[in-house]
Each structure stands twice: as C-alpha cells, then as structure tokens.
C-alpha positions in Angstrom: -180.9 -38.1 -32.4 -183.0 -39.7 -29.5 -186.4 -41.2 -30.9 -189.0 -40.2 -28.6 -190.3 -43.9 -28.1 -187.2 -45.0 -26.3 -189.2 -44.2 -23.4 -192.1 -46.0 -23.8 -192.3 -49.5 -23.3 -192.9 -52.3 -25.8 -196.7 -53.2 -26.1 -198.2 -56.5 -27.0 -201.4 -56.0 -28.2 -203.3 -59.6 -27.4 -206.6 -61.0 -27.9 -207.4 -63.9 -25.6 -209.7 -66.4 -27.3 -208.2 -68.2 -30.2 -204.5 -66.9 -28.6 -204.5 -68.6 -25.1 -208.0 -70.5 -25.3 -208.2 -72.5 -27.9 -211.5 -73.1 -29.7 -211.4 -76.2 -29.2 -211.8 -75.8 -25.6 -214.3 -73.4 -25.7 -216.6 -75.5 -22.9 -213.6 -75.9 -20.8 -213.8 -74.2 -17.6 -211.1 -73.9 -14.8 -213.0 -73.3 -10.6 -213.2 -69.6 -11.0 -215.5 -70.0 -14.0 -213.0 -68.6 -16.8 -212.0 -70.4 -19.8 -208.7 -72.9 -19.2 -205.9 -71.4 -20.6 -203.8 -73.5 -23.3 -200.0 -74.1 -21.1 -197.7 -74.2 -24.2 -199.9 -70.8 -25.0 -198.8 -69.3 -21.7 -195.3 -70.5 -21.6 -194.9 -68.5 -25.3 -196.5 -66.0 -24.2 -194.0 -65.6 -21.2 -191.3 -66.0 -23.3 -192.3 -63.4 -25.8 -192.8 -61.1 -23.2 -189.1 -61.3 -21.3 -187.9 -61.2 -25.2 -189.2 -58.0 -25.0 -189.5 -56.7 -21.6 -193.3 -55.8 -22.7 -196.3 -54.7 -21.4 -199.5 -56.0 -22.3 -202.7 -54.0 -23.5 -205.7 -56.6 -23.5 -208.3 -55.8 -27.0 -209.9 -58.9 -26.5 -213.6 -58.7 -25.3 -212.2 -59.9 -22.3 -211.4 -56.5 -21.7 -214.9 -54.9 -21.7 -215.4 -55.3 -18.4 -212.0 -54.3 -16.5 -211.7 -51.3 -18.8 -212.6 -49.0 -15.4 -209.5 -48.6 -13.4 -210.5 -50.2 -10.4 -211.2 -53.4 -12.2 -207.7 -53.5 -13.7 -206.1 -54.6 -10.7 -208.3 -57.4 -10.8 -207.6 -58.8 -14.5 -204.0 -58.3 -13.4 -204.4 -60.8 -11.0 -206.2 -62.4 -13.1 -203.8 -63.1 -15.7 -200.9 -63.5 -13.0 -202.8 -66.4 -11.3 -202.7 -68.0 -15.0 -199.7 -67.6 -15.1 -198.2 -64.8 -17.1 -196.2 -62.3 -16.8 -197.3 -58.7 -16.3 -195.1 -56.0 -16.5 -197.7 -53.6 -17.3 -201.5 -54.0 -18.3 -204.0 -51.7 -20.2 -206.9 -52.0 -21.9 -207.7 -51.2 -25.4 -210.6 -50.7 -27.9 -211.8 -54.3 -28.6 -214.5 -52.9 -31.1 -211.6 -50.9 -33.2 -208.6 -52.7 -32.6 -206.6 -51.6 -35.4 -207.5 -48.1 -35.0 -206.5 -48.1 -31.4 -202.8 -49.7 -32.1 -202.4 -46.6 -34.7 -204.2 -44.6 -32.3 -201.2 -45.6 -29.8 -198.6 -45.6 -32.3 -199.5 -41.9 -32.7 -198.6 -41.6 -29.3 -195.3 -42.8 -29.6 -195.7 -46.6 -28.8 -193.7 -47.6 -31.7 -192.7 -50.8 -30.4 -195.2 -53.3 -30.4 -196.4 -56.6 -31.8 -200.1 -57.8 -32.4 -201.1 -61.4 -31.5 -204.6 -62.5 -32.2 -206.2 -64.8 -34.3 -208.4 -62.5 -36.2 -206.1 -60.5 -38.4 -207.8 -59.1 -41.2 -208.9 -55.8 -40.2 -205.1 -55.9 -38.9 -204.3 -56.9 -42.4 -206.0 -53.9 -43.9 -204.0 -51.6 -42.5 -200.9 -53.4 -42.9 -199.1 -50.6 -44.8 -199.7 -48.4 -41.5 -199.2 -50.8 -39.0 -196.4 -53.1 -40.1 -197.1 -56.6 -41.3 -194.3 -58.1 -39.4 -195.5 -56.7 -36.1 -199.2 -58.8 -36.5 -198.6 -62.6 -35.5 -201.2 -64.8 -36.4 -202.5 -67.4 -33.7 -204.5 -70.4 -34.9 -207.3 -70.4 -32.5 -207.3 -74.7 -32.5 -204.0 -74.6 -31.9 -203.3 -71.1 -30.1 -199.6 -69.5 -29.2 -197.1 -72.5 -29.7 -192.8 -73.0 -30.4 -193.6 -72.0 -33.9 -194.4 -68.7 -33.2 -191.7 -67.9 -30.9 -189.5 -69.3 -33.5 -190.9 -66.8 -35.9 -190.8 -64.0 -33.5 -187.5 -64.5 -32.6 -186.2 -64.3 -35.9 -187.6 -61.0 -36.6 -186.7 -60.0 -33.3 -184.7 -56.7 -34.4 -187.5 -55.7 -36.9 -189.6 -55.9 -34.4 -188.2 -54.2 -31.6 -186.6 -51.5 -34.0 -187.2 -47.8 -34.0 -186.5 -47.3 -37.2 -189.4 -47.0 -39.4 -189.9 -46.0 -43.4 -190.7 -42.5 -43.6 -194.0 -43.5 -44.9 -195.0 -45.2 -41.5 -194.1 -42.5 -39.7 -196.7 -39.8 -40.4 
C-alpha cells in the first residue's frame, strides 16, 4: 500500500535565534543589518538538509514579516546568501508552532524534524508529534557535529513513514 506522504517532501521546521544565532551573539550584526549567522550552525544545517533532501518552513519570528508571498522570495535569498540550502521555503505559525507542525502533519507532511531551542510546548505534545523528530539546539552553542551525529543515527526513524497507529489519527 502506497502512504500518501511519499509525495510530499521532508520539512524541517527551524527557528532561527538560538539554532543559527547564537545568544551569545545577539549584538552581532553582519552589513545588511541581520544577525551573523553561527558557520558550524550553517554547515549542519546543510548537511541535515542533503541527509534529507528537505524543505524548510521558517516558525521563527523571523518569519513574521515574509509570511506574504511576495516577501518569500526575498527571505529565500536571504537565507541562500547565508549560505544554506533551500530546496523549498514556507512559512509557518511562529505564535503556535506546535499546532501548525500537527496542523501539517494532518496534511500529510509526515516526514519532518523540528529544530529549535525552545522545545517545551514541542515537548507537550510529544505523544502527537514524535519526540525523536524535535532536536534541541542550545542557543549559546547553536546547531553543531553533535547534533548531526544524533540525527544521523536516527536517520530511518526519522525519515520513516511508518507511524504507531496512535500518531496517526
């Protein structure tokens, strides 16, 4: 039996600040007037991203202002001139952020991992979402080898179809 996610593509959902600005670089600012972006953040980033062949949906605050289509294009470019990949980009609910990745998962986006350094209301609805699909980022340190270590060896729960009956409903 086909699952009907095969055709959707894998979605990381990822906050920006504490993931690939770290806190302690808060008053860090690169020419164009947006925060520096951590390198070893971005270069685990990339690589989690060709592990997956993913798409990105932004529910950072971040988002908040390019959630209007013709603004996408621009944090596209955005991200791209920091250097990361983008397969895909979309923009999620910032202010609900666990509800939207149900919200999506209803939809049939059932491959997907969470990466953002403020987990609890992720945590909360752990049982629905998955708690191997949520990677904590420490927001001093932000994305790092340890991390990709971690994602890589869950790698097939992550990216599987196969979910508990429970999950599924």
């Amino acid at each position: 039996m086909e699952n009907p996610s095969d055709d959707k593509p894998f979605i990381i959902y990822l906050d920006i600040d504490g993931v690939l600005v770290s806190y302690l670089k808060l008053r860090d600012f690169d020419d164009d007037g947006h925060h520096s972006f951590v390198p070893k953040a971005v270069e685990t980033l990339n690589s989690i991203i060709s592990m997956f062949d993913a798409h990105i949906c932004i529910v950072s605050t971040w988002g908040r202002s390019y959630r209007y289509s013709d603004k996408i294009n621009e944090f596209k470019d955005f991200l791209i001139s920091r250097g990361i990949i983008v397969n895909g980009l979309t923009i999620g609910d910032c202010d609900d952020r666990a509800g939207y990745v149900l919200k999506m998962k209803l939809e049939g986006y059932r491959r997907f991992l969470i990466i953002d350094d403020e987990v609890l209301e992720y945590y909360k609805r752990g049982d629905e979402i998955g708690y191997n699909r949520i990677l904590y980022s420490n927001p001093w340190r932000c994305l790092d080898e340890f991390d990709l270590v971690g994602v890589s060896r869950n790698f097939n729960r992550i990216n599987g179809n196969e979910y508990p009956e429970i999950l599924i409903n």
